[in-house]
Structures are given as C-alpha cells and as structure tokens.
DOTORMAR-627855 format. One record per atom (N, C-alpha, C, O): x, y, z. Coordinates in steps of 0.2 Angstrom, whole numbers, plus 5000, padded with zeros to 4 digits. Layout:
REM DOTORMAR-627855
     c1     c2     c3
      X      Y      Z
...
***
This chain:
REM DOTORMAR-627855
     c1     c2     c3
   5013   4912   5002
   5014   4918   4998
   5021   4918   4995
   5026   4916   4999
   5022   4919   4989
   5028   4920   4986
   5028   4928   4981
   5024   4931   4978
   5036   4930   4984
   5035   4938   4984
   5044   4939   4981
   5049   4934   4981
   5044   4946   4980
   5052   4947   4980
   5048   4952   4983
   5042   4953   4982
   5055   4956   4988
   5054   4962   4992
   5061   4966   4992
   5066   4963   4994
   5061   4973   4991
   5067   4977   4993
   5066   4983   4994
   5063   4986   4989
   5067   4986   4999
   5065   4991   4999
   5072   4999   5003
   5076   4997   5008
   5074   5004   5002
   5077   5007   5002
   5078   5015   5003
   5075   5019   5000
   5082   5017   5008
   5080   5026   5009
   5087   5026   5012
   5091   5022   5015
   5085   5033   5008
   5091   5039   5008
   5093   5044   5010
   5090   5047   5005
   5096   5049   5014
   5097   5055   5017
   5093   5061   5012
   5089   5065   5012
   5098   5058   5007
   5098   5064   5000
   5103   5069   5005
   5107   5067   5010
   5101   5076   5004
   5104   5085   5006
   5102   5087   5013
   5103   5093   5015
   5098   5083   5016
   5094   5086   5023
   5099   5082   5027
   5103   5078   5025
   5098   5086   5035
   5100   5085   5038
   5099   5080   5043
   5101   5078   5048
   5094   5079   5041
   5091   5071   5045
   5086   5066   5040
   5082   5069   5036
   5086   5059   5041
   5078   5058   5035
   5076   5056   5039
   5078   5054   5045
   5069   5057   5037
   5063   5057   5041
   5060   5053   5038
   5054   5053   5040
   5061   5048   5030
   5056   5043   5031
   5058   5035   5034
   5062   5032   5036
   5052   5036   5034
   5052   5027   5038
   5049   5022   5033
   5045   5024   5029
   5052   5016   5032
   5048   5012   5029
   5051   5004   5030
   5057   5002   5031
   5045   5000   5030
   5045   4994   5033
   5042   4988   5030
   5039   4988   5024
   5042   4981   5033
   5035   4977   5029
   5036   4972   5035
   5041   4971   5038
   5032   4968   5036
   5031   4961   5038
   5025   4957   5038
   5021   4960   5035
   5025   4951   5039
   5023   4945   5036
   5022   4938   5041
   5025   4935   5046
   5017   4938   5039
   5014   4928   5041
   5015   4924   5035
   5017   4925   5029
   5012   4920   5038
   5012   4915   5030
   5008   4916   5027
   5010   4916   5021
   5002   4917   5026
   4996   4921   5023
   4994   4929   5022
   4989   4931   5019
   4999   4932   5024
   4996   4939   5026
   5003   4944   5024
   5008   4941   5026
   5003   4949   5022
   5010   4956   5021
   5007   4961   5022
   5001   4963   5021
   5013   4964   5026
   5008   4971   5027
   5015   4976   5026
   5019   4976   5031
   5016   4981   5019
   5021   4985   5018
   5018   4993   5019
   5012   4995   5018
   5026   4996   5023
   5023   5003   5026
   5027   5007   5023
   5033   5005   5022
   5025   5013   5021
   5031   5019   5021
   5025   5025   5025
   5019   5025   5025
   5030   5030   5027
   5029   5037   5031
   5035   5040   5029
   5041   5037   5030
   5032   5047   5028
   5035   5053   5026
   5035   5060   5034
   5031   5064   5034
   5039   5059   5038
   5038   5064   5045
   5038   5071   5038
   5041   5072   5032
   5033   5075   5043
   5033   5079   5037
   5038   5089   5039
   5038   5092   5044
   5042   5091   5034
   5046   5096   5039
   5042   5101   5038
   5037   5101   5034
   5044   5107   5043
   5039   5113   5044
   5036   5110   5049
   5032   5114   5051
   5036   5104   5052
   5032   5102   5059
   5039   5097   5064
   5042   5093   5062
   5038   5099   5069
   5042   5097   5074
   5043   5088   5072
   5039   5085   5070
   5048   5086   5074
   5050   5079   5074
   5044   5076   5070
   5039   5074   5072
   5047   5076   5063
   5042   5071   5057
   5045   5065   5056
   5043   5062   5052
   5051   5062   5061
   5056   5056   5060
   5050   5051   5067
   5048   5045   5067
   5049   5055   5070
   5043   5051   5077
   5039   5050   5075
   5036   5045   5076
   5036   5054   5072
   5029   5052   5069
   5027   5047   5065
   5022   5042   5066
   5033   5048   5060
   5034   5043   5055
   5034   5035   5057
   5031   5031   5056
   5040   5037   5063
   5038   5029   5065
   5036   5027   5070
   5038   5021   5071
   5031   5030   5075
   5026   5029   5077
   5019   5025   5075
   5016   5021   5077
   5019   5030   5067
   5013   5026   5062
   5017   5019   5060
   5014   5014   5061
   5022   5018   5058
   5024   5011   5057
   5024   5007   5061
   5022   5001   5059
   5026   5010   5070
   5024   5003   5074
   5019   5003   5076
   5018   4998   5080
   5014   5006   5075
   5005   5005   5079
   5004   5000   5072
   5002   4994   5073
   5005   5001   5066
   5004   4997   5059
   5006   4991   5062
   5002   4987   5062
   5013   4991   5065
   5015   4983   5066
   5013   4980   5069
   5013   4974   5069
   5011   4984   5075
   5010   4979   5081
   5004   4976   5080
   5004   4970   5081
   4999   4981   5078
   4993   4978   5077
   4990   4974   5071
   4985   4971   5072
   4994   4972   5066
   4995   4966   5062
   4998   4961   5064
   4997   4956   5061
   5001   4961   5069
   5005   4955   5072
   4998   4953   5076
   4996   4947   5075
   4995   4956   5078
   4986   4955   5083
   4982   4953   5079
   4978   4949   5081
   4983   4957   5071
   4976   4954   5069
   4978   4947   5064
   4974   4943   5062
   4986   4948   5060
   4984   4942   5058
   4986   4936   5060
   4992   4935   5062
   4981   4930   5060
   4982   4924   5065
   4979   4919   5061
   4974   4916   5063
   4981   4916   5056
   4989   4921   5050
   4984   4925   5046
   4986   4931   5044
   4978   4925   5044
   4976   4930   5038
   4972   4936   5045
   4970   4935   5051
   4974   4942   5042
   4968   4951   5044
   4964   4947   5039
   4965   4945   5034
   4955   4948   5045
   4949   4947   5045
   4947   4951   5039
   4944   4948   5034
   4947   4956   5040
   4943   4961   5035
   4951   4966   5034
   4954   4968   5039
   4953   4966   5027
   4959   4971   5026
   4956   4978   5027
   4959   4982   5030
   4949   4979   5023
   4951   4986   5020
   4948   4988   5030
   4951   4993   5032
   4945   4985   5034
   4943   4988   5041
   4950   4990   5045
   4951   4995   5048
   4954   4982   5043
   4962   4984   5047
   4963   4988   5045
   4966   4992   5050
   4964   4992   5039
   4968   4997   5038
   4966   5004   5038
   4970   5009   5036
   4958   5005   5040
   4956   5010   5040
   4956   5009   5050
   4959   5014   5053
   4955   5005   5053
   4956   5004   5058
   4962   5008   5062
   4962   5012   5066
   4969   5004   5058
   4977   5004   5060
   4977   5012   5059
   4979   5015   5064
   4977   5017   5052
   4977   5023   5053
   4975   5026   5058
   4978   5031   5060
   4969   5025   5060
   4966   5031   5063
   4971   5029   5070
   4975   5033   5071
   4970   5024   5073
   4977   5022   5082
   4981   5023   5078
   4982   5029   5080
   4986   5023   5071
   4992   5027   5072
   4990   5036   5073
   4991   5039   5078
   4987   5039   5066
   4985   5046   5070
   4984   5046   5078
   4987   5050   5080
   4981   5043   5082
   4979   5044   5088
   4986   5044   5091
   4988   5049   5093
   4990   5038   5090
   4995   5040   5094
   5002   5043   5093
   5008   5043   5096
   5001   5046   5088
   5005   5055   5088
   5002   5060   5090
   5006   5064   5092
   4995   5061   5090
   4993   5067   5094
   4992   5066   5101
   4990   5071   5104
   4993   5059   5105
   4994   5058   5111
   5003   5059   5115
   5005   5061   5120
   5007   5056   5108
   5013   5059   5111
   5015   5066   5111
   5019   5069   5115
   5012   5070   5106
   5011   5077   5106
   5007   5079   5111
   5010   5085   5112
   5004   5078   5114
   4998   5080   5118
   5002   5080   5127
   5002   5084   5132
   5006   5074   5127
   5009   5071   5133
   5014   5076   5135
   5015   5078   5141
   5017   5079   5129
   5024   5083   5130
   5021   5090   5128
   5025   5094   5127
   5017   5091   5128
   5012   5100   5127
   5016   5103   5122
   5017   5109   5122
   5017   5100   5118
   5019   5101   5110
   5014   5106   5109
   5008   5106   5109
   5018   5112   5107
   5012   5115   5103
   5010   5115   5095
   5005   5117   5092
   5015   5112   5092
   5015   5109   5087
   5017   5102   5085
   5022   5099   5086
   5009   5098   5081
   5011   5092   5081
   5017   5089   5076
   5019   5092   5071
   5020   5083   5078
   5023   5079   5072
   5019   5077   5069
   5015   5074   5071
   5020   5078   5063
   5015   5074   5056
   5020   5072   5052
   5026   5073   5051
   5014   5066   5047
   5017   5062   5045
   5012   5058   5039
   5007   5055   5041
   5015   5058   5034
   5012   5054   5029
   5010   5047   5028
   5015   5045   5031
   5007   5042   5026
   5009   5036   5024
   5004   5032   5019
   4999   5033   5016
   5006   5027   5019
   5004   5023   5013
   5006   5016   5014
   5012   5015   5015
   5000   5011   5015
   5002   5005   5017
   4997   5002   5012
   4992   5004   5009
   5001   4995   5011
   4997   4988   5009
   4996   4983   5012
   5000   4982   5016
   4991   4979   5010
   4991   4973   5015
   4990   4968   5008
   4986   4970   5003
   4993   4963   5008
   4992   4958   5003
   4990   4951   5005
   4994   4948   5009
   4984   4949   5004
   4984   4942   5004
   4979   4937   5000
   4975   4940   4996
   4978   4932   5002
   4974   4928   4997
   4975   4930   4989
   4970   4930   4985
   4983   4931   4986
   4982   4933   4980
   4978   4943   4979
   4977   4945   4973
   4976   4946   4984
   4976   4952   4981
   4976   4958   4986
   4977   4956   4992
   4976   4964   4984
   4982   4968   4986
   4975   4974   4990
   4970   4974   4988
   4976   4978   4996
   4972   4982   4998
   4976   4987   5000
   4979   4985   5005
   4977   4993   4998
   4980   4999   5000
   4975   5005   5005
   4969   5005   5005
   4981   5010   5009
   4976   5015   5011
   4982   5019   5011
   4987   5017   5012
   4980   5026   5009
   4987   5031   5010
   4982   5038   5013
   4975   5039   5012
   4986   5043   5015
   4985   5049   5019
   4991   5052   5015
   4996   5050   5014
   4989   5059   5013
   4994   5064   5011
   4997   5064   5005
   4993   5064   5000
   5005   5063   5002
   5008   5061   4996
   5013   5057   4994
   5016   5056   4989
   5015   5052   5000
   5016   5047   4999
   5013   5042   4995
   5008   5039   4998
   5016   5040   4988
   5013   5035   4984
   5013   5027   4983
   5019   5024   4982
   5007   5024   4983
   5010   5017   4978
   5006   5017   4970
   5001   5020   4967
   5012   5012   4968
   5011   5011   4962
   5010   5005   4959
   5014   5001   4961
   5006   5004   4956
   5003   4997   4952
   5004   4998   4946
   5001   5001   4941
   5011   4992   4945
   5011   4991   4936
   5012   4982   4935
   5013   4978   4939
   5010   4982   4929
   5010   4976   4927
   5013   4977   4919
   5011   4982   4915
   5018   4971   4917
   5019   4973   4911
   5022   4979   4907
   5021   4980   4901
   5025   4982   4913
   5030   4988   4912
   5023   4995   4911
   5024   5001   4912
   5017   4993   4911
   5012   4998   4910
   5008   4998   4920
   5008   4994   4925
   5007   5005   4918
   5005   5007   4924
   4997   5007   4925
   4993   5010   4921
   4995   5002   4931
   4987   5000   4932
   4985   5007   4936
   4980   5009   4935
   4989   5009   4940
   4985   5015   4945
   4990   5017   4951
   4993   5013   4955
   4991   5022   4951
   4993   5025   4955
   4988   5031   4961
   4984   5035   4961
   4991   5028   4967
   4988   5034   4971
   4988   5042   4970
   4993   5045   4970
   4982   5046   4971
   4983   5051   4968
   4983   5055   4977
   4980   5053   4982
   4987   5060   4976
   4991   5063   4980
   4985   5070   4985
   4983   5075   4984
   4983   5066   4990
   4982   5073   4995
   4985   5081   4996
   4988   5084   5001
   4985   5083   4990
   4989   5090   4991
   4985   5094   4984
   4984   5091   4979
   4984   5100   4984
   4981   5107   4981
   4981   5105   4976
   4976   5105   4973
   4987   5104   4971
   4989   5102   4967
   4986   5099   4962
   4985   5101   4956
   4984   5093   4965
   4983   5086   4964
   4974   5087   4963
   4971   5085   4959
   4973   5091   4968
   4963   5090   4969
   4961   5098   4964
   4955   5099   4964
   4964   5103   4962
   4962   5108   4960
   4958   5106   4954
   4960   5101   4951
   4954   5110   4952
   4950   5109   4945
   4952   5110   4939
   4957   5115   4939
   4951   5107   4933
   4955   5105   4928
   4955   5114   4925
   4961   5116   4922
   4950   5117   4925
   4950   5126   4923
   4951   5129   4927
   4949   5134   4928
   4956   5126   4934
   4959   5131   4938
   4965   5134   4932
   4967   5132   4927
   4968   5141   4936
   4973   5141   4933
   4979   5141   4937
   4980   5143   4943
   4984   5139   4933
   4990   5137   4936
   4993   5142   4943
   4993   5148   4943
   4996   5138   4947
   5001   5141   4952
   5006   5146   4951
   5011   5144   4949
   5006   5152   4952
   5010   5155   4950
   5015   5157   4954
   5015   5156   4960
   5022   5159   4952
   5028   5159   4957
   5028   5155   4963
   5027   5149   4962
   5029   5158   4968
   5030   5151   4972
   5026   5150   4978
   5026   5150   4984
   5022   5148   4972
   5018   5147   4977
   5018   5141   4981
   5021   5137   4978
   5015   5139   4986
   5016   5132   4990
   5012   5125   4984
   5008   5121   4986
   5015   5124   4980
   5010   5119   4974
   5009   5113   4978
   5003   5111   4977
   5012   5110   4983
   5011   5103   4982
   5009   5102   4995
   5010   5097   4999
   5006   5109   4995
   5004   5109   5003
   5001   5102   5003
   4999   5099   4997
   4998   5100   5010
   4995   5093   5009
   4988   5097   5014
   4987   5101   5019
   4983   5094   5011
   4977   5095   5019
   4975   5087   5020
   4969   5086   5021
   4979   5083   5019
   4978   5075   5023
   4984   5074   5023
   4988   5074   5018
   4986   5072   5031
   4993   5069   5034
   4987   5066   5043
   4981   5067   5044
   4994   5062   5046
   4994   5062   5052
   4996   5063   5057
   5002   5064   5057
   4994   5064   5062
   4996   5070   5065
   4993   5076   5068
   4994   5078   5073
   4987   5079   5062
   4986   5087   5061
   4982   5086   5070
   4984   5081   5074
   4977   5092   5070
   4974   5093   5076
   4966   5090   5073
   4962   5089   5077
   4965   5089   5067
   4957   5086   5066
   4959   5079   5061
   4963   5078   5056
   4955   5074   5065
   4955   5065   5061
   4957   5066   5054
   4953   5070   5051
   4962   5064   5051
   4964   5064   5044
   4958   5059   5040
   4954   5055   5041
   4961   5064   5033
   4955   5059   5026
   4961   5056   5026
   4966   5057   5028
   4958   5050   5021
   4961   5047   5018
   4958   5040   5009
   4952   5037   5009
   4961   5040   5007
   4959   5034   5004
   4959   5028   5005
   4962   5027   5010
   4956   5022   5002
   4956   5019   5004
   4952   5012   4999
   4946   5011   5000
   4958   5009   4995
   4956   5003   4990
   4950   4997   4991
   4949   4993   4995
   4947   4997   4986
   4944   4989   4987
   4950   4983   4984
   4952   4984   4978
   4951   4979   4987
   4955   4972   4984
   4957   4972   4977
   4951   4972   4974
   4961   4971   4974
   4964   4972   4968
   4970   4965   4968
   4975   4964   4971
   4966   4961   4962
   4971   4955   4962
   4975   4956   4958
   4974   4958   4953
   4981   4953   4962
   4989   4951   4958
   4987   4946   4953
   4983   4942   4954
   4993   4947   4947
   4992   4943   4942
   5001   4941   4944
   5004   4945   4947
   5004   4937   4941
   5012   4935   4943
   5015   4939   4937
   5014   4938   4931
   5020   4943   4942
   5024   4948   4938
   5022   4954   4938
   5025   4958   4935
   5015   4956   4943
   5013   4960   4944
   5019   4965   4950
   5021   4962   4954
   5020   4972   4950
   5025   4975   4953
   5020   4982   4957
   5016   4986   4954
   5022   4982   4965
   5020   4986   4969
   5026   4992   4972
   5032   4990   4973
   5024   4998   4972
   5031   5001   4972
   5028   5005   4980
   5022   5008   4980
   5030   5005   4985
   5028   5012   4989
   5032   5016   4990
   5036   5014   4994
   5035   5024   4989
   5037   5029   4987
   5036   5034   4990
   5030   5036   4990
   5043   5039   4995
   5043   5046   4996
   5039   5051   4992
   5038   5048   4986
   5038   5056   4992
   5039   5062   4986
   5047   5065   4985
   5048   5070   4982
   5051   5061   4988
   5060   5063   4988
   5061   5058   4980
   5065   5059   4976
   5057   5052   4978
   5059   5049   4975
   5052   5052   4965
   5053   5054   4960
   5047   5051   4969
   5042   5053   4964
   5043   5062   4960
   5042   5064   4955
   5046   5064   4964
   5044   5072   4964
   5052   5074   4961
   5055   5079   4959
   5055   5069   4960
   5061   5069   4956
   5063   5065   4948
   5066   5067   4942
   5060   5060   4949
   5057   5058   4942
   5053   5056   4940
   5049   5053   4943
   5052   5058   4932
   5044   5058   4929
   5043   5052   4929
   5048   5048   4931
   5037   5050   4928
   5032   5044   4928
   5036   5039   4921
   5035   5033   4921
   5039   5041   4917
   5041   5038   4913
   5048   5034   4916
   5047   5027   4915
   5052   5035   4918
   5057   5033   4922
   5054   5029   4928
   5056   5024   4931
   5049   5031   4930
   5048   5026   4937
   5047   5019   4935
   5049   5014   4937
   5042   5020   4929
   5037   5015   4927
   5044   5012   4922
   5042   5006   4921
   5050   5013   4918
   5055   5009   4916
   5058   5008   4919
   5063   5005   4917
   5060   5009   4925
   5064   5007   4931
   5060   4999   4934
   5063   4994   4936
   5053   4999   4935
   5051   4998   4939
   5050   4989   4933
   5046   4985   4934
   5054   4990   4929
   5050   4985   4921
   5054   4979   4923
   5060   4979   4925
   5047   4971   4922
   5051   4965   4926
   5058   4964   4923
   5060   4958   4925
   5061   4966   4920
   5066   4962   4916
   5072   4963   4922
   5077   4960   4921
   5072   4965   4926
   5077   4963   4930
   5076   4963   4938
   5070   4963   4939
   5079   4962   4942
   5077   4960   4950
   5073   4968   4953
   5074   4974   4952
   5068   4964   4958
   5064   4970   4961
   5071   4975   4965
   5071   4981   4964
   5076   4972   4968
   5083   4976   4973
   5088   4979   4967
   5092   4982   4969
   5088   4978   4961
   5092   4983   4956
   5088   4989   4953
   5090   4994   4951
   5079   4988   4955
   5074   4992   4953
   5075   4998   4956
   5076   5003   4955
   5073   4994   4964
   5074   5001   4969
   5080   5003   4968
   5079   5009   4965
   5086   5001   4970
   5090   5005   4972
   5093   5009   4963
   5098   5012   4965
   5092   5008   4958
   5092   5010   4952
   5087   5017   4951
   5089   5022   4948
   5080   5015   4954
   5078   5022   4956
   5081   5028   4961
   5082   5033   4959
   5082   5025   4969
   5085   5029   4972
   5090   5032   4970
   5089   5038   4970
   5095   5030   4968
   5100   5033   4965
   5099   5037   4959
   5102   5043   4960
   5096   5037   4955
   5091   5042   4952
   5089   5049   4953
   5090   5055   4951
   5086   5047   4958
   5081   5052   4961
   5087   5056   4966
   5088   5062   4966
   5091   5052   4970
   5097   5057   4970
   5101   5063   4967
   5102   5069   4969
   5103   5058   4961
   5106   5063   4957
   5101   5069   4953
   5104   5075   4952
   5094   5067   4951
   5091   5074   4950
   5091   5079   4954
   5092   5085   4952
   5089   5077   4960
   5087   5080   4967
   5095   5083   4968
   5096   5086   4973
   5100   5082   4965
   5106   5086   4968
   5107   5088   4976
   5104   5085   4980
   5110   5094   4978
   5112   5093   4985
   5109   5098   4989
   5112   5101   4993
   5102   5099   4986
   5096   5099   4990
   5091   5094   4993
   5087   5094   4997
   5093   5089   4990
   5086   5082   4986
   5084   5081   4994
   5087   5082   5000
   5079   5080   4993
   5075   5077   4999
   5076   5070   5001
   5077   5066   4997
   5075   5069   5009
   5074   5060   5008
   5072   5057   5003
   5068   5060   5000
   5073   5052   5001
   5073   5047   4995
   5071   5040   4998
   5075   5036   5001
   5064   5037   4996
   5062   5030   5001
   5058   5027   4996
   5055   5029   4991
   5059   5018   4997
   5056   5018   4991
   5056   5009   4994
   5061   5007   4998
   5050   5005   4991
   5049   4998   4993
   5045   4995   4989
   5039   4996   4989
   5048   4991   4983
   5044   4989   4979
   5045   4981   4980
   5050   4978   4982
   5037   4977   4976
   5037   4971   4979
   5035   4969   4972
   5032   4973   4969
   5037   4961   4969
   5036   4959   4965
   5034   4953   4966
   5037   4949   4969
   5027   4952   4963
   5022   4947   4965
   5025   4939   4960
   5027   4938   4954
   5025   4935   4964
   5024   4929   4958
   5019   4924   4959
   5018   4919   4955
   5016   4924   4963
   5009   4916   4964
   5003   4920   4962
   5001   4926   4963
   5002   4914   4959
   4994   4916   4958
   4989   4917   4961
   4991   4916   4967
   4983   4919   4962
   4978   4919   4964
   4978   4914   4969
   4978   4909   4966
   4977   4914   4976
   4974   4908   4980
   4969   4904   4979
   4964   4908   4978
   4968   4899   4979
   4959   4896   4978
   4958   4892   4982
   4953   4889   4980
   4962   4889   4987
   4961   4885   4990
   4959   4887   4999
   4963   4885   5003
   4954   4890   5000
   4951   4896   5005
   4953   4890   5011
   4957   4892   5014
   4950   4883   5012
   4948   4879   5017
   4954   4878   5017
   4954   4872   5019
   4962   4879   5017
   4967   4875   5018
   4969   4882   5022
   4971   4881   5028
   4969   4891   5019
   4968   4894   5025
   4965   4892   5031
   4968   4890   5036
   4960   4892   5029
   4956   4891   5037
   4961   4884   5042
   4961   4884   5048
   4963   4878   5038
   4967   4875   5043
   4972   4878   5045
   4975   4874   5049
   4975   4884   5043
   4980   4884   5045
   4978   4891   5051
   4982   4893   5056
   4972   4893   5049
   4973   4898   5056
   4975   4897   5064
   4977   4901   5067
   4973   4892   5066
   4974   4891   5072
   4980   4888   5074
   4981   4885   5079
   4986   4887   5070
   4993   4888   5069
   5000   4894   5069
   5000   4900   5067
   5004   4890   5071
   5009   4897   5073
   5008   4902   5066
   5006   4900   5061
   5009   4908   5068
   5007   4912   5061
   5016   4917   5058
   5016   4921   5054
   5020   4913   5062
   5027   4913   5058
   5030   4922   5057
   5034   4924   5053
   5025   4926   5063
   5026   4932   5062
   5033   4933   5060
   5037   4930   5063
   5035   4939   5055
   5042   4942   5054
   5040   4951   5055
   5034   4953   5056
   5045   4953   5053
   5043   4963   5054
   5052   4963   5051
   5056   4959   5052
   5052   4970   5045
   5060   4970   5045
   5060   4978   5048
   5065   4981   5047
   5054   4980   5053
   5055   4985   5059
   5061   4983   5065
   5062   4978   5069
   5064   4990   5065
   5070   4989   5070
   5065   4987   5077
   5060   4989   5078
   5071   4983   5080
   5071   4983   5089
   5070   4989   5091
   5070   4994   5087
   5068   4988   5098
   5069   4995   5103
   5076   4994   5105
   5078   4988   5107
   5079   4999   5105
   5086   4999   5107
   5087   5006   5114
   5082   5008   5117
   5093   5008   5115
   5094   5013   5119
   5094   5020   5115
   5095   5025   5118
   5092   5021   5111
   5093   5028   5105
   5085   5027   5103
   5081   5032   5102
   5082   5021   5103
   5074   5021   5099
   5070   5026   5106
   5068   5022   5110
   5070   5031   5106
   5069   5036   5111
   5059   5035   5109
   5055   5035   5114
   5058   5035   5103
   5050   5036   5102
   5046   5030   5103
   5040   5029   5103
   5051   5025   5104
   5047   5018   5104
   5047   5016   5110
   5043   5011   5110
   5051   5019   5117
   5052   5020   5123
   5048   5024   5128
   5046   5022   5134
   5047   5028   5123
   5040   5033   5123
   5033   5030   5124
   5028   5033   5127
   5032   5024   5119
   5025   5023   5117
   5021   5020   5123
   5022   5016   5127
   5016   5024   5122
   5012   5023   5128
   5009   5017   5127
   5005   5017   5122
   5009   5009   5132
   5005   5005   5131
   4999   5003   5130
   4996   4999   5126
   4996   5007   5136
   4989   5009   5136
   4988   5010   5129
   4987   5005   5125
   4989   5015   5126
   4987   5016   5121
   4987   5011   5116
   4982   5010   5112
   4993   5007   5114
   4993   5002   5111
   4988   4995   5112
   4986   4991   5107
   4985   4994   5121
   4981   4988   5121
   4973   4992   5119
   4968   4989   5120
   4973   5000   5117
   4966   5003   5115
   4965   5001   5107
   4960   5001   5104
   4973   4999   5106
   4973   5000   5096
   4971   4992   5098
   4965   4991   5099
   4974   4988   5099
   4971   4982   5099
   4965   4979   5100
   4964   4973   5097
   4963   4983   5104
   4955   4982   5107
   4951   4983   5099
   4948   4979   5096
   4952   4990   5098
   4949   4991   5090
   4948   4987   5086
   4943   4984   5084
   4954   4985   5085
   4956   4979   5079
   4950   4975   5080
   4945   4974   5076
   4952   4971   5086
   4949   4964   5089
   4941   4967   5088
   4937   4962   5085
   4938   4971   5089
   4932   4972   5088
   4929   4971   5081
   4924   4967   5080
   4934   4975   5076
   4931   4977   5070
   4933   4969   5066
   4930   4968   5061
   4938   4962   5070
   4937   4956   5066
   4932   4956   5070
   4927   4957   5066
   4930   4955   5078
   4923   4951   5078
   4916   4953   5074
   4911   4949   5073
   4916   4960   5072
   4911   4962   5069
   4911   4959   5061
   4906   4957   5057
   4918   4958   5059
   4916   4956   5051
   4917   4946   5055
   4916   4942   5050
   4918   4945   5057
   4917   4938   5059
   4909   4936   5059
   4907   4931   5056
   4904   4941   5062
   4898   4941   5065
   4896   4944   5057
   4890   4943   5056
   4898   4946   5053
   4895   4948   5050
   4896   4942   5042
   4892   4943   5036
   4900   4938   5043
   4901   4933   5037
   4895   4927   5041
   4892   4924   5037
   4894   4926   5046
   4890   4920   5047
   4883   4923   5046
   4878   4920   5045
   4882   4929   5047
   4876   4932   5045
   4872   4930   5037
   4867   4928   5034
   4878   4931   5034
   4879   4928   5027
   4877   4922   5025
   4878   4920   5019
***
C-alpha cells in the first residue's frame, strides 16, 4: 500500500487532552483510530485509550497481513473496546463510567471501511470536494428538519452513542468505499470540526500540498478560533496514492508471511497506568471474537 499519513493533537484551554489518536499497519492492511474521552464523565483520557488499544491489539490478531471481513472486525473491535471500559469501570466500582468517542478506518485492497460511535468524524474528499462525511451521533444532528431550533443553552450538541455508557452503544458502520489516488481521509475531534466551518476543512484538506502541512494548518486553525477556552484539537489525515489492488492471488501469497506489523501507539511505560491496568483475560475474549468472526466469514466464502 502506498499512503501519506499525519496525524496531530492538541491541548487547546483544558486542563488535560483527552483525545487519543493512532494508526498502524501490515503490508496489506491500515487501521487508523481517533477517541474523544468524553468530559462531564470521569477519566475520558482512559477510556479513550483503552478503545485505541483493544483496536490495536486486535488488528495485530486479525490481520495476517489482510482482516478477513473489515466491516465484522470493526463492528467486532468496537463492541471488546466498549466491553473493556465498562469492565475497567466495573472493577474499581466507578459509579460513573469513562466514556469515549471513536471513529476508525480500516484500508485495504484499495478501499476504505469506516465505523464511528458519537461525534467524532471522518471525512472523504476527493478533488478539494467532499464525497461524505460522517454524520454526528448527537440531538442535533438526528432532530427533524421542522423541529424547531435550540433555544438558549441549551445542550445542542449531547451525544446518545458513545462508549462506555451503561447499555451496548449504536453506531455506524460503512460498506467498502474505493480510493481513487489523491483521494484524502481526515479523522477529527469536535475541538477541530466544531471550530471550523466545512469550507475551511474541505480547503485545508485540498491536494495541492502535503497531508503533514494540512493537519497541522488545521490544528492551528481550530486553535486560534477556539481561543483560550478551545477544546482538545486532534486530527489524522491520510492521503491515498495506489490504485485499486487487482492482483487478489499475490495477496493470498503473501498471507502466510511475516505481516510487517507497525502501530504509532505508545509502549507501556511506568505512567501508562490504563495499559497496566488492562485486563488480559479480557483481551484473549476480544481475540477469541475476532478469530471466530474470520472463521465464520472464512466458512462463509468457500460456501460461495
């Protein structure tokens, strides 16, 4: 696969940031992540990046080098991430869980399969024009076209899908969408979207110059609107260049070879307190999942 990747976060005015964002890769397979720990709930920096490492770990399991079934893994990988925040909540009798947004993609064989929870977004442009954006889990977003507007302050933009809560979160969840080269993927806080309009996103994001001058040309952006209240600021965009794959049977030689795993997720260190935390059990249950849902679509292609 041939990609540019850069991706970028920022404090902004808070006292702590709580998004996470990441990506890693085989030679056939990417899997890019953002979470938004959500405030108004205890520790949304843990949460956050507990969904990013169930995400990784479990793509390191499933791709060997290509994930089986994308849209399974990734409906899969959310629900063991949601599980293992409300078991780290559950363990320490938290009465209130950490929750946390997210929005991942998985790219391979030339195209792209997304799944997000909440209002963290991606975004699909091509040619400086905007193919699709995810539409935003919150009141806002889902109210009816002759509702009438929000008045004073009210909560506009509450979410009723995150993970975390106390009941199995919704979410969406794409069918395969092929990259054309030069095709541009963005994934984004609401520190970053909720500060600039869609028109600035979509000419920031325009190929004329490098994916790493885009992000941080936004971030900086979305800073200086958001002034010295501004919310975290997070943002990872990917900039496609190979064509469509066609050559399926040179996959398949290559699956039973090293799969070149990378991750730009930190180590465990002596401060990574939630990754110290993580209960293995529970990580060899997320794998178990996975491994079942390839054998099933495994069993279900030779059925074919």
């Amino acid at each position: 696969m041939k990609f540019s990747v850069f991706q970028a976060s920022q404090r902004g005015g808070r006292a702590k940031n709580e998004d996470r964002v990441g990506h890693c890769r085989t030679r056939a397979s990417a899997l890019f992540m953002l979470a938004d720990g959500m405030g108004g709930h205890p520790e949304g920096e843990v949460a956050a990046k507990l969904a990013l490492r169930t995400l990784t770990d479990l793509f390191e399991i499933a791709a060997q080098p290509r994930v089986a079934d994308p849209q399974e893994f990734l409906r899969t990988a959310l629900g063991a991430a949601h599980r293992a925040i409300t078991r780290y909540a559950n363990d320490r009798a938290m009465l209130d869980m950490p929750r946390t947004t997210l929005v991942a993609v998985l790219v391979q064989d030339g195209r792209a399969c997304w799944i997000h929870a909440g209002d963290s977004r991606l975004y699909h442009v091509r040619g400086g024009r905007l193919l699709f954006r995810t539409r935003d889990h919150s009141f806002v977003e889902h109210r009816p076209a002759d509702a009438p507007p929000f008045a004073g302050s009210a909560n506009r933009n509450m979410l009723f899908a995150c993970l975390g809560s106390p009941t199995d979160p919704m979410f969406d969840l794409s069918e395969p969408q092929t990259l054309l080269p030069g095709d541009r993927l963005m994934l984004c806080s609401d520190g970053l979207w909720g500060n600039l309009p869609d028109a600035d996103l979509l000419a920031g994001l325009a190929a004329d110059h490098p994916v790493a001058d885009a992000v941080q040309t936004l971030v900086a952006q979305a800073l200086k609107a958001g002034g010295r209240r501004c919310d975290n600021v997070t943002a990872l965009a990917l900039h496609w260049d190979e064509p469509p794959v066609q050559d399926a049977s040179r996959l398949m030689a290559e699956a039973g070879r090293d799969t070149g795993f990378e991750s730009t997720l930190e180590g465990p260190g002596a401060d990574d307190q939630s990754h110290d935390d993580f209960d293995d059990a529970a990580i060899e249950r997320s794998i178990a999942e996975i491994n079942e849902a390839i054998r099933r679509s495994n069993g279900a292609a030779r059925k074919s």
